[in-house]
N, C-alpha and C positions, 0 to 999 in steps of 0.2 A: 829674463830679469837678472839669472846671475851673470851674464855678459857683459854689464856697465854699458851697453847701448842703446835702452831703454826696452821697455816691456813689451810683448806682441799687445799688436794693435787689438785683437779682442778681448785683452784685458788691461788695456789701458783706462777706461772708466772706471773699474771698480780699485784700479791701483791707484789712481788719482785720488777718490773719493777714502780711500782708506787714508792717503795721505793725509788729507784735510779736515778728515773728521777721527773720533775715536775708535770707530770701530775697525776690525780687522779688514785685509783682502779676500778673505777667504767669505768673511761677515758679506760684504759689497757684494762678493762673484755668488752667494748665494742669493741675494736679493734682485741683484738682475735678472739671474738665471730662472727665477719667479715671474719677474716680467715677462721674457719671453717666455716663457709658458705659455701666459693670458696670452697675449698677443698671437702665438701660434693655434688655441682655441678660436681666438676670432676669425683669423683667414682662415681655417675650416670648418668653421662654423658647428661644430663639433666639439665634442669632450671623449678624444681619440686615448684608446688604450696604453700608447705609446708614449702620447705625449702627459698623460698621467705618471706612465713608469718615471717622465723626465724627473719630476719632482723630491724622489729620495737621491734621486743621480746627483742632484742642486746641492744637498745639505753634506751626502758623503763627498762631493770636488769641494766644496767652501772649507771642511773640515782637513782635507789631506792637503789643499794651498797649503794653508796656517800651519800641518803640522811639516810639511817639508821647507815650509819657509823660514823655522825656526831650525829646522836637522841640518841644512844644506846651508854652510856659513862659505862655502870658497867663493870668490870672486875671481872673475879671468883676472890675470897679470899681464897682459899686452894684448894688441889690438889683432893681431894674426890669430892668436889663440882666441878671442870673442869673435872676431868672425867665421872659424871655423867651427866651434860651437853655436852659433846663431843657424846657419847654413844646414848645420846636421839636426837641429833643432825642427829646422821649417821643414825640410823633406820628411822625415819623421812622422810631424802635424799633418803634414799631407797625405801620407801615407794612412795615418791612424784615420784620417777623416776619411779619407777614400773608402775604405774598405765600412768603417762603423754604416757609411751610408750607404753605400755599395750593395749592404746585407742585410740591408731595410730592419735595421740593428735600431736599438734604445739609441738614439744620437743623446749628446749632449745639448741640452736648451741653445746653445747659440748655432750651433748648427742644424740643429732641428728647428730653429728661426729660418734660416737661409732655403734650408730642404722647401719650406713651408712657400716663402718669398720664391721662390726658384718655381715651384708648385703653378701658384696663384700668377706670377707674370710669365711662366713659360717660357723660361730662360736655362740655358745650361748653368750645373749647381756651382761651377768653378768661379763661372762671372760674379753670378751675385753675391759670392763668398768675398771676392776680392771688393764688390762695391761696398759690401756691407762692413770689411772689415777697414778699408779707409773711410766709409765714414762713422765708425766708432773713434777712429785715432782725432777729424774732427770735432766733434762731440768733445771729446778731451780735451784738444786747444784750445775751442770755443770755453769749456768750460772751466780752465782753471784760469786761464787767462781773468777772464771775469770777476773770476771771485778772488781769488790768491795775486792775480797780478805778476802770472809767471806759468811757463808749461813747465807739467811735471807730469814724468814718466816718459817721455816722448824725448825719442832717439832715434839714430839712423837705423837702428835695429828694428826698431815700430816701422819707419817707412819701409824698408825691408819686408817685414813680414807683412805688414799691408798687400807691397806689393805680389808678393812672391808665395805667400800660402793657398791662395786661389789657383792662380798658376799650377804651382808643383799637383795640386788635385785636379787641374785639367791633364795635366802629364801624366800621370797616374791612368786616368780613365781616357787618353786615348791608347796609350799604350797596355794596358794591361785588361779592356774591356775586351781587343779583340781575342785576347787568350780566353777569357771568361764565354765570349759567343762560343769559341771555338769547342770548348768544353761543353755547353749546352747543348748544342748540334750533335754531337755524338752522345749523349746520354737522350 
């Protein structure tokens, strides 16, 4: 966000929607983050321990948005310097996602959506991260478009991370899964 290239693609809905309405990002990223909950209850049909943990996870991320959104005032000053922060950004995301799911860890609701999706169609979790995270960035154009009559939030930064956060967690897990077998086998 602070790159002036627009928002990663899975939180371009609730940055949209904060735009357009009163209440906070942080407000929106909690109320999604509710959504998928339900939504991950239903494809397994279950009311899983984990994805109950999701639910205070929902309220302290909506809360630490807002408060780092209000601490964190710099903006990039040139486009090299927002792209190399965008870059170190996504690898990062990848990284943190890699391992939280990796270690059958509390995920965060949208990616304990994907895990879920990933689950239920019996897809590698990198793919459907990358489907699901461009089609939230549609979601977004379809939806402000609509109502505002203009995309907001949506940058080359969103396409970027659309593309490329799925990715770098394929990267991740082919490269660092065989270190992890490798380590199993001997223990």
């Amino acid at each position: 966000t602070k790159t002036n290239l627009g928002v990663a693609a899975i939180n371009s809905v609730p940055y949209a929607l904060s735009e357009m309405t009163n209440l906070t990002l942080g407000n929106w990223t909690t109320i999604m983050y509710i959504i998928f909950i339900i939504i991950q209850s239903l494809i397994y049909r279950k009311i899983d321990f984990k994805v109950i943990l999701q639910i205070p996870f929902s309220y302290v991320m909506g809360s630490l948005l807002d408060f780092y959104n209000a601490m964190i005032t710099f903006q990039s000053l040139n486009i090299m310097e927002s792209l190399l922060l965008m870059m170190i950004a996504i690898l990062l995301t990848g990284l943190g996602v890699y391992l939280v799911v990796g270690m059958d860890f509390v995920s965060n609701p949208p990616d304990g959506l994907v895990n879920a999706l990933s689950y239920l169609l019996n897809k590698p979790f990198g793919n459907i991260k990358w489907i699901f995270d461009c089609l939230m960035m549609i979601v977004t154009i379809i939806m402000t478009l609509t109502i505002q009559g203009e995309i907001i939030g949506i940058g080359i930064g969103t396409l970027i991370s659309a593309l490329l956060v799925g990715r770098s967690i394929q990267m991740y897990s082919k490269y660092l899964d065989q270190y992890k077998n490798k380590i199993y086998k001997k223990v």
